[in-house]
C-alpha positions as CSV (number, residue, x, y, z in Angstrom):
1,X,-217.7,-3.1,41.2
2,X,-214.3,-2.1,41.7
3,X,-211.8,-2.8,38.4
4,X,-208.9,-5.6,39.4
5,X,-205.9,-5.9,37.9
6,X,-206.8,-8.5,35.1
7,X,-208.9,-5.5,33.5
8,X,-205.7,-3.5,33.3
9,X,-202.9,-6.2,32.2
10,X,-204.6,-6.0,28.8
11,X,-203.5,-4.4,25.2
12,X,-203.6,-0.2,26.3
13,X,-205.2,0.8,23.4
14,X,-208.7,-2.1,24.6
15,X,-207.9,-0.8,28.7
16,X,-208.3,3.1,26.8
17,X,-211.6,2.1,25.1
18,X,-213.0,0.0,28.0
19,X,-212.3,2.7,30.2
20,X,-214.8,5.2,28.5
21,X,-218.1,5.2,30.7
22,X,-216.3,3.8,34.0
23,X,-216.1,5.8,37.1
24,X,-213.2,7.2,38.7
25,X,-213.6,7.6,42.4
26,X,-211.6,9.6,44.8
27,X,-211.8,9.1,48.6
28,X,-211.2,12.4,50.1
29,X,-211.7,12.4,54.4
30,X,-215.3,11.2,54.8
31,X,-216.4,12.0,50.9
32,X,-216.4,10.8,48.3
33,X,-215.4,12.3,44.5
34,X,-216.8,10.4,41.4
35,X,-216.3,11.2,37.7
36,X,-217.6,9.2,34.8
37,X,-214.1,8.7,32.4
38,X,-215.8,10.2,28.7
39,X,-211.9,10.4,26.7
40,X,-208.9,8.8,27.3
41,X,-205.7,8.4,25.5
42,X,-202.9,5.6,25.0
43,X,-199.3,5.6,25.1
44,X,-197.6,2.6,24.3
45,X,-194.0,1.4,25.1
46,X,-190.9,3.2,24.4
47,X,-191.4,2.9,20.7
48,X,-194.2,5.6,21.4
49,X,-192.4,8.5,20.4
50,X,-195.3,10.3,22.7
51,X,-194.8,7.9,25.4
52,X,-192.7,9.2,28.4
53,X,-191.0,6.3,28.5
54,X,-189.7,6.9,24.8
55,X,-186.0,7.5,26.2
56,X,-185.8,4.1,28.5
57,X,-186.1,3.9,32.4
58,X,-186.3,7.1,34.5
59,X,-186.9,7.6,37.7
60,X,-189.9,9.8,36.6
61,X,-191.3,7.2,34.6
62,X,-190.4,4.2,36.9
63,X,-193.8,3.0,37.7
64,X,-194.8,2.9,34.2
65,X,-192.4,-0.3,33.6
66,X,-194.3,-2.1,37.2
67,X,-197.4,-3.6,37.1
68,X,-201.1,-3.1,35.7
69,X,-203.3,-0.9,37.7
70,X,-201.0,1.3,39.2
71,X,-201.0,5.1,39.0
72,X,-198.7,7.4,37.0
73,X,-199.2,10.9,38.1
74,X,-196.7,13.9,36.4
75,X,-196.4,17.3,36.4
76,X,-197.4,18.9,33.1
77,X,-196.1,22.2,32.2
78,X,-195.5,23.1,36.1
79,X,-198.9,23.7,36.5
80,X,-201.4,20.7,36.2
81,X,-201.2,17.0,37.4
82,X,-201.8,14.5,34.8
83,X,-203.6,11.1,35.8
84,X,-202.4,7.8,33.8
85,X,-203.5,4.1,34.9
86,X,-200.4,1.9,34.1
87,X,-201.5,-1.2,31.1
88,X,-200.3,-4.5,29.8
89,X,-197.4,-6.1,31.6
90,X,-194.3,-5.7,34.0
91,X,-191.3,-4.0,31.9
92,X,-193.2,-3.3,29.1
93,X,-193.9,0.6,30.0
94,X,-197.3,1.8,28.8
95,X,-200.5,3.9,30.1
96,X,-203.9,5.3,29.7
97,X,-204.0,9.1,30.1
98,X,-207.5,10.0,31.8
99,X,-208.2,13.2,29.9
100,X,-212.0,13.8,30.3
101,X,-214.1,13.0,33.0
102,X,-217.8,14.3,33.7
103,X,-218.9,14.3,37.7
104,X,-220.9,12.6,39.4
105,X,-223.2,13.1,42.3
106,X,-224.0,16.6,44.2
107,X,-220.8,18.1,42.4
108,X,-222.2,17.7,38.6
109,X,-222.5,21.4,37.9
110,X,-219.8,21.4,35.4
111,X,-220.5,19.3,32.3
112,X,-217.0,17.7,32.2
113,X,-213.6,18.1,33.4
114,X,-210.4,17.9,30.6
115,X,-206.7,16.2,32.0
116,X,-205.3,19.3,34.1
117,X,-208.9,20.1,35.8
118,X,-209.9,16.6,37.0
119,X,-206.8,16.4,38.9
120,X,-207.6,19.0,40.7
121,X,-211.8,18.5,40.9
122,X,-210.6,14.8,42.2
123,X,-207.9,16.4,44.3
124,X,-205.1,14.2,43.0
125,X,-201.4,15.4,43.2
126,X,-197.8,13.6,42.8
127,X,-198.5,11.7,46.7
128,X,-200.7,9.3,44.5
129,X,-198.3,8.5,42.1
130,X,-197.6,4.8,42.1
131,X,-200.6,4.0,43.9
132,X,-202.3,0.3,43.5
133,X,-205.6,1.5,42.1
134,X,-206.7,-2.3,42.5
135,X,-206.1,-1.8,45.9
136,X,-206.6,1.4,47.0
137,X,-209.2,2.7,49.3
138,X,-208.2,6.3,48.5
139,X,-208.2,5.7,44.5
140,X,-210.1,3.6,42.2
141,X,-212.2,2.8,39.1
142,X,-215.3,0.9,38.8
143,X,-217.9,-0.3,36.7
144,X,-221.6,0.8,38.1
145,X,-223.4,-0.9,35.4
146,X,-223.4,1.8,32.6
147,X,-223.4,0.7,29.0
148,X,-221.4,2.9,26.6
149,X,-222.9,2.4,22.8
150,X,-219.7,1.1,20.7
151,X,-221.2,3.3,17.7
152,X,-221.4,6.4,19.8
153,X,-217.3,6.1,20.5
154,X,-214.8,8.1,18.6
155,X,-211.1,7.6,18.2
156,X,-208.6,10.5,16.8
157,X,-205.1,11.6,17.1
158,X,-203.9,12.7,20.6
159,X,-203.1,16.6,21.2
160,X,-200.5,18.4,22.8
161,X,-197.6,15.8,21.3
162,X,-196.0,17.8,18.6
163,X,-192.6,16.4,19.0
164,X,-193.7,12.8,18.2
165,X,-193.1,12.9,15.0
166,X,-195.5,9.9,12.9
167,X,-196.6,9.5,16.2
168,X,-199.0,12.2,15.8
169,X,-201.0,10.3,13.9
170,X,-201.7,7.9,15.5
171,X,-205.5,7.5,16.5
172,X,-204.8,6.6,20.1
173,X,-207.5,8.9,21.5
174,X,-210.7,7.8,22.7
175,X,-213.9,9.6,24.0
176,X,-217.5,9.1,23.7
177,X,-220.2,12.5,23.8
């Protein structure tokens, strides 16, 4: 069953825990792309001194201050696209970063893809950006059922933020084994 937008107009840090075990899907010509979500990781509201939106509105980070259950899809380092589902309410900028995924189907030689690689395993680029995953028929998450054991889920700091300051510390990352 496909995820609607109630699901994602909750607190980001819940959306970045009940995310772990859903599946990503990725319509791509006739196929189709699956990847169960195994880590994710929260940025919340220009407080967030990791959150892109830390410095106000940009046009960059526009769609982060729309609504729930959209896509926010960046450029990282000039190499690899980063996938982020848009959380909580309109104006109030915050996402989930999707930065593990394991595939699904014929495709599941790999044991898991991390935030740069999925991007390009699901064949997701900047055209997605802003795009209603609620809605979509060429991007979406759903829930096929799987139950994800609350006592085999593990929550540390995020990586790669250095410049956040206290931030840091913050235990905003999620992933289960």
């Amino acid at each position: 069953m496909k995820l609607g937008r109630k699901f994602f107009e909750r607190d980001t840090l819940s959306v970045a825990k009940d995310l772990l075990g859903k599946v990503i899907c990725r319509k791509v010509g006739s196929g189709l792309i699956r990847g169960r979500i195994i880590e994710t990781e929260a940025y919340v509201g220009e407080d967030d001194k990791a959150c892109h939106a830390r410095f106000g509105r940009t046009k960059r980070n526009e769609v982060m201050y729309g609504k729930a259950g959209h896509t926010y899809i960046y450029l990282c380092y000039g190499i690899h696209y980063m996938l982020n589902i848009v959380t909580e309410k309109k104006n109030f900028p915050s996402a989930v970063l999707i930065r593990r995924i394991k595939p699904l189907g014929k495709k599941q030689g790999k044991n898991s893809y991390g935030p740069g690689s999925l991007t390009k395993f699901l064949r997701i680029d900047k055209r997605l950006n802003s795009e209603d995953i609620t809605r979509s028929s060429e991007i979406w998450v759903e829930d096929d059922g799987y139950i994800v054991d609350k006592n085999n889920i593990f929550q540390g700091a995020r990586i790669g933020i250095d410049y956040a300051g206290d931030y840091i510390k913050k235990p905003w990352r999620f992933w289960i084994e």
